[in-house]
C-alpha positions in Angstrom: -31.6 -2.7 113.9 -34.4 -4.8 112.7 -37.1 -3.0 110.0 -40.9 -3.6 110.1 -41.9 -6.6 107.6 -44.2 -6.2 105.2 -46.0 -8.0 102.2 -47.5 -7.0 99.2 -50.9 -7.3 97.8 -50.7 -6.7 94.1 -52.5 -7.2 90.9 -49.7 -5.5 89.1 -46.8 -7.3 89.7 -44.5 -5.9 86.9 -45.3 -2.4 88.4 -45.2 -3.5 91.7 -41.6 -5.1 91.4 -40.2 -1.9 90.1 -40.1 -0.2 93.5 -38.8 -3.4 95.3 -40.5 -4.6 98.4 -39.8 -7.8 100.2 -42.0 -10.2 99.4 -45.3 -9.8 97.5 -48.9 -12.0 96.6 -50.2 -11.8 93.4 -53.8 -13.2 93.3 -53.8 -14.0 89.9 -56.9 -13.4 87.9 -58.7 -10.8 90.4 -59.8 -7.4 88.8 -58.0 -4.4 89.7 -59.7 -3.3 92.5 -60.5 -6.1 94.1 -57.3 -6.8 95.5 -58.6 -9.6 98.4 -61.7 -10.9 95.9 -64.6 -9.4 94.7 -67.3 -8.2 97.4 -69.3 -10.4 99.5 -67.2 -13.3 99.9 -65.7 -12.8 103.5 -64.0 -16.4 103.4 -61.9 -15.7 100.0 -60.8 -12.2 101.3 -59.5 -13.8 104.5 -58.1 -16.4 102.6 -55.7 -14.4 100.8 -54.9 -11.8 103.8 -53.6 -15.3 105.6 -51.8 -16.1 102.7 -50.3 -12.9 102.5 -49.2 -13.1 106.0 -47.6 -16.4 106.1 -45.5 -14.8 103.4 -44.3 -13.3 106.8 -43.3 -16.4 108.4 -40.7 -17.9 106.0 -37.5 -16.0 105.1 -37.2 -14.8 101.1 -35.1 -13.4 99.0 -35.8 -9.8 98.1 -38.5 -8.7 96.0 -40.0 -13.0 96.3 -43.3 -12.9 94.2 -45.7 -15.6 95.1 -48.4 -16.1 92.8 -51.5 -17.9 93.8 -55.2 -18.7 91.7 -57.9 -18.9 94.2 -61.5 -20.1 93.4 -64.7 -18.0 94.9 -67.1 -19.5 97.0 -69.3 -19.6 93.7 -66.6 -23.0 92.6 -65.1 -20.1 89.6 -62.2 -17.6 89.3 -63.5 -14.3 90.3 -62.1 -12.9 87.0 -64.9 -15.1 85.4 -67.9 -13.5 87.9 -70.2 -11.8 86.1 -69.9 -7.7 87.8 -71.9 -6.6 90.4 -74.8 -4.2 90.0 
């Protein structure tokens, strides 16, 4: 019998590997909360829900943890945006 895949999105990833899942992205320097990017930038959110899912596509070992820095569409981190108002 064959089980549903998954990936994890997680900006915890200490927490997060406690309760074991497959495979999981960390976005590294995103806020907690803004697990796909801070709001209002559509092409950095589906940027890391396609990375996320080619996590899919390759086989890993158990509880893999793939971490990735993306840029916003502003050319910084989103940890360095200034918060919205």
């Amino acid at each position: 019998m064959t089980g549903l895949s998954t990936v994890l999105i997680t900006l915890s990833p200490e927490a997060s590997l406690q309760a074991g899942p497959p495979r999981l992205l960390w976005p590294k320097n995103f806020e907690l909360g803004h697990a796909l990017g801070a709001p209002n930038q559509p092409d950095l959110q589906r940027q890391v829900l396609r990375d996320a899912l080619q996590l899919l596509r390759t086989p890993m070992e158990p509880a893999t943890l793939v971490e990735r820095t993306y840029v916003s569409s502003r050319g910084r981190r989103p940890k360095d945006l200034p918060p919205q108002r």
